[in-house]
N, C-alpha and C positions, 0 to 999 in steps of 0.2 A: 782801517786795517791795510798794512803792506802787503807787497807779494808774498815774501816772506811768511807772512799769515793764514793767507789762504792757500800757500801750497802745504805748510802744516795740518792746516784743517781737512783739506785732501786725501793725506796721505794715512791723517788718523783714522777719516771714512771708510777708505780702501781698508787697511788692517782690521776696522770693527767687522767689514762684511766679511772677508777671509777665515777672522773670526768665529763669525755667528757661520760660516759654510765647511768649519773644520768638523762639524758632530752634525749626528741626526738622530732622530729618534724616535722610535720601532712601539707604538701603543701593542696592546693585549688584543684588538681587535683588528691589528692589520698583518698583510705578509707584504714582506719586501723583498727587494732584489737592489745589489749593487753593482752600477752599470760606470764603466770607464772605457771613454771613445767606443760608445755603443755595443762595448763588449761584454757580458753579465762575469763579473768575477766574484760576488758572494750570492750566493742565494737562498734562500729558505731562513732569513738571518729572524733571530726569537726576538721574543721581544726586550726592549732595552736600549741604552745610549752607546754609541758606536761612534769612534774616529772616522774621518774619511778627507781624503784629498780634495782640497777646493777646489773650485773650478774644472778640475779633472772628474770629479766622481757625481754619479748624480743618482738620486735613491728615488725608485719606481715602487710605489705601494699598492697595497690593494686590498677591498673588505673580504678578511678571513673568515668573518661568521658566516653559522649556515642562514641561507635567504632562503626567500618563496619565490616563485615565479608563476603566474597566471599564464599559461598556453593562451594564445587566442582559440575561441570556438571554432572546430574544423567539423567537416561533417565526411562522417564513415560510411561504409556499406555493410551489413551482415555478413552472417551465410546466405541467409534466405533474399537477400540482393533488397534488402530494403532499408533507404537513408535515414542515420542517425545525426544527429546536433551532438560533440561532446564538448563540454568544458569539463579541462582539469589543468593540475596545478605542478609543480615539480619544485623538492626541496633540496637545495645541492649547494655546496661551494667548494671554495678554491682548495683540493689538494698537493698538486705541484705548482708551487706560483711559477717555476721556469718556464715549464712549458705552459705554462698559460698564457704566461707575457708572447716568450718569442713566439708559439701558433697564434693565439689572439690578439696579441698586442699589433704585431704587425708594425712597430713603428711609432704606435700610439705613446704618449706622455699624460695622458689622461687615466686617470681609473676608473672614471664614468663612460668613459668613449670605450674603454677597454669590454668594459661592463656589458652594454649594450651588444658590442661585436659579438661577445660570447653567447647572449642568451640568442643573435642572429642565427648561430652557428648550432646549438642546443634545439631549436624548436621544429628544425627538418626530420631531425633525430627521434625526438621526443611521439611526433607524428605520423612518422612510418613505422614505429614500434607501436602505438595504440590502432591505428588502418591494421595492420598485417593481425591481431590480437583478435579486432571487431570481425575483420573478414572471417576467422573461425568459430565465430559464436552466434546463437542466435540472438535476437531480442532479450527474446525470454531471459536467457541467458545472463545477457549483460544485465541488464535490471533487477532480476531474481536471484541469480546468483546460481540458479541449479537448472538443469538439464529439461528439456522439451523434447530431447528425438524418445519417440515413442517405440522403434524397432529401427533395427540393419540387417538389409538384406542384398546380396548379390551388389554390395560395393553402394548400395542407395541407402541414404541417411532420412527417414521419415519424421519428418517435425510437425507438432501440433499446434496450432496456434490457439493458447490460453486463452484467449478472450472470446476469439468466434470458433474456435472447436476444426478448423477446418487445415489440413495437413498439407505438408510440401513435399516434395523430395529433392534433394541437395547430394550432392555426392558424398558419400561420406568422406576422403581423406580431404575438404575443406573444413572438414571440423575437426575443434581441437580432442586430441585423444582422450582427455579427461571423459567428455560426454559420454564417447562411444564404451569406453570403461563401464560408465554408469549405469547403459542398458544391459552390459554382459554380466558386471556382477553389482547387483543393486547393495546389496551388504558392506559394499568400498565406499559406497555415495560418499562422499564429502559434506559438510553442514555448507549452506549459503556464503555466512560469512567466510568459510573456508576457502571456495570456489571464486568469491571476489579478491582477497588475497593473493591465491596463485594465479589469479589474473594479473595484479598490478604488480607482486613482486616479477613475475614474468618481462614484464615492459620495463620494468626498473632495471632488471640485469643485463635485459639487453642494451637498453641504451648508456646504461653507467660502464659497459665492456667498452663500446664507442668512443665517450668524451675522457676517461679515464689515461687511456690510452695516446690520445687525439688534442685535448686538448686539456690537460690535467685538471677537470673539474671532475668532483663526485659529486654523483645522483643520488643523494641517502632515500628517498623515495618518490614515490609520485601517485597520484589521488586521483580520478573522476570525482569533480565535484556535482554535474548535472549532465542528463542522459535527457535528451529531449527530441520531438519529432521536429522537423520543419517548416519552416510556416505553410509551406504549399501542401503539403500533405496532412499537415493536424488536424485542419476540418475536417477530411476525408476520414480520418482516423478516430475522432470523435465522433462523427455521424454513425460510423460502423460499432464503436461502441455501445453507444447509444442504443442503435436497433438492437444491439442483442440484449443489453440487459432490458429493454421492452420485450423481447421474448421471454425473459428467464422470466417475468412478472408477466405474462399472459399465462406462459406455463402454470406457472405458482397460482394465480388467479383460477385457474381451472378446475388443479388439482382442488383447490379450494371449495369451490362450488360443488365440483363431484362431493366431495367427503361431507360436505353442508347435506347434501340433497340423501346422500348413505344416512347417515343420524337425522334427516326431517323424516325419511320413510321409515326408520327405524322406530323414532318418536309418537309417529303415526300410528303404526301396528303395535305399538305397546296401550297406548290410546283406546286402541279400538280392543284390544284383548281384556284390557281391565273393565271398563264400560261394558262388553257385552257378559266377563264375569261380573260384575255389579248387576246386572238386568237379572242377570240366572238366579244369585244368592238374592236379589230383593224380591222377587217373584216365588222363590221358596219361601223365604218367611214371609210374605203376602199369601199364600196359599195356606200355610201354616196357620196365621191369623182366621183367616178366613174359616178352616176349619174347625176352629177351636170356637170362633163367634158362632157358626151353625151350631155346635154341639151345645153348646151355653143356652142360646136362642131355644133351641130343642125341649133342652132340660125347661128351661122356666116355662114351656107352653103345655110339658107336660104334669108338669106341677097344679096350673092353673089355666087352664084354657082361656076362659074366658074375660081373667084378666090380662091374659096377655096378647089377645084380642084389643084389647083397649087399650092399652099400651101402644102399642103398634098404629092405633086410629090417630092418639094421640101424637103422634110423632108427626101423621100424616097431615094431623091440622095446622102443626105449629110448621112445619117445611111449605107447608101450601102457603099457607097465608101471614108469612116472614115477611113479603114485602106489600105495603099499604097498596101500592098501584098495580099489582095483579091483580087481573078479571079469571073468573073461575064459573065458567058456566056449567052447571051439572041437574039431572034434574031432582025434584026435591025426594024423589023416593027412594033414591040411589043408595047403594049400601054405604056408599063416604058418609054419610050422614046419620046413620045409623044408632050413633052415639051422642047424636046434637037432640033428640029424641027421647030417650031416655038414659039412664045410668047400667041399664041393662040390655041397652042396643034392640028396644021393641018401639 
């Protein structure tokens, strides 16, 4: 091939890329901006194909869905001045891509690099809105959802601690109004879930006032996904669990035993009331018998004396001499005998 040739082939190049750099094209999932000599002259462009100047124009994109973002783990302080672990999360994107680019872009040609700078710029935010939140809440608070100051008085906020029963006092204007509400008129209480809500939409509004503003991203909301102690302090905080619920089951064992020991003496005296009536009613009708045997006894001796003399002897041979190895020494004139003698006891 001549020169001829390959400056044809050249020039065809040149034309195809001028070409392929006269359009661009704007997916359903991104926002763009159209930049010439660093200058933004369309922006917010929809989605779809669009003319633009070679080499002159150059198209800065960016992901318009909404993302997730994982805060890293920072740790808070209460009211009651005791360190929390939180992770949570924040779901936001881009609503002014203008000012996202020129504040975050900064220069950038990248929309990962842009990316990154923004959730940079997002997590100082995201974190002095969740601190300044935790600072007015208790524990209890944050994890339950509902209120632990037990009274207010003289400007002192009195909190209970749910597990060991044992109270603080905190100033009250570091806590948030909602609680102190809660002891004035209980009737307003809010439901749990209610009170974690106007916690997180709280943090959402203040930081989406911020980047909204700042750096055209919306905050559509943001989540605590875990509330945890510290490592340096869990043990501490387990162990003290721990002991109390081994109180509340000593307690309960106690109570137990008391109430065992109430129903065994109960048991007892019921025991012992029936049995000594059982003794009373067997000993009447044993008396009863008895008397009825005399009277019987009575009548047949009256009847017949002297048989029933013999009778009676009779009873006394066969009881004596029931068993073959009884020795019975008596002597032979004795009246037991009487009837071994004759039929007529002579």
């Amino acid at each position: 091939m001549n020169n001829r040739g390959w400056f044809a082939l050249l020039v065809v190049g040149v034309l195809a890329l001028i070409a392929l750099d006269s359009f661009y094209i704007v997916n359903q999932t991104e926002k763009a901006v159209l930049k010439r000599f660093s200058k933004i002259e369309k922006a917010d462009i929809q989605p779809g194909i669009y003319p633009k100047l070679p080499l002159f124009d150059a198209i800065l994109k960016v992901d318009g869905r909404t993302q997730v973002y994982d805060v890293p783990t920072q740790s808070f302080l209460t009211a009651e001045k005791k360190l929390l672990n939180v992770d949570a999360f924040v779901i936001w994107r881009v609503s002014n891509v203008q000012r996202y680019i020129v504040t975050v872009g900064g220069g950038l040609t990248n929309s990962r690099a842009i990316e990154g700078e923004a959730l940079k710029r997002l997590t100082p935010r995201v974190k002095e809105a969740l601190r300044n939140e935790f600072a007015s809440r208790t524990v209890f608070q944050v994890v339950a959802g509902e209120s632990d100051v037990e009274k207010v008085e003289d400007g002192k906020a009195v909190i209970r601690d749910a597990v060991t029963g044992q109270t603080t006092e905190v100033p009250a204007e570091q806590l948030d109004p909602s609680a102190i509400e809660a002891v004035a008129n209980p009737e307003a209480k809010q439901s749990d879930s209610d009170q974690r809500e106007a916690l997180m939409d709280k943090v959402r509004e203040v930081v989406n006032s911020g980047t909204m503003e700042d750096l055209g991203i919306e905050v559509i909301d943001i989540r605590v996904k875990q509330v945890d102690w510290p490592d340096q302090v869990r043990g501490r905080v387990f162990d003290r669990m721990r002991a109390e619920r081994q109180r509340d089951a000593a307690a309960h064992r106690s109570q137990g035993r008391e109430e065992a020991e109430k129903i065994r003496a109960g048991a007892d005296r019921q025991r012992t009331e029936i049995l000594a009536d059982a003794y009373r009613k067997s000993q009447a009708i044993r008396g009863e018998g008895d008397a009825q045997a005399a009277a019987i006894y009575a009548g047949a001796y009256n009847q017949d004396k002297e048989f029933f003399r013999f009778y009676r002897s009779l009873q006394a041979y066969k009881e004596s001499f029931k068993d073959p190895e009884d020795v019975l020494i008596l002597e032979p004139d004795s009246d037991f005998f009487r009837y071994m003698k004759g039929a007529r006891g002579q």
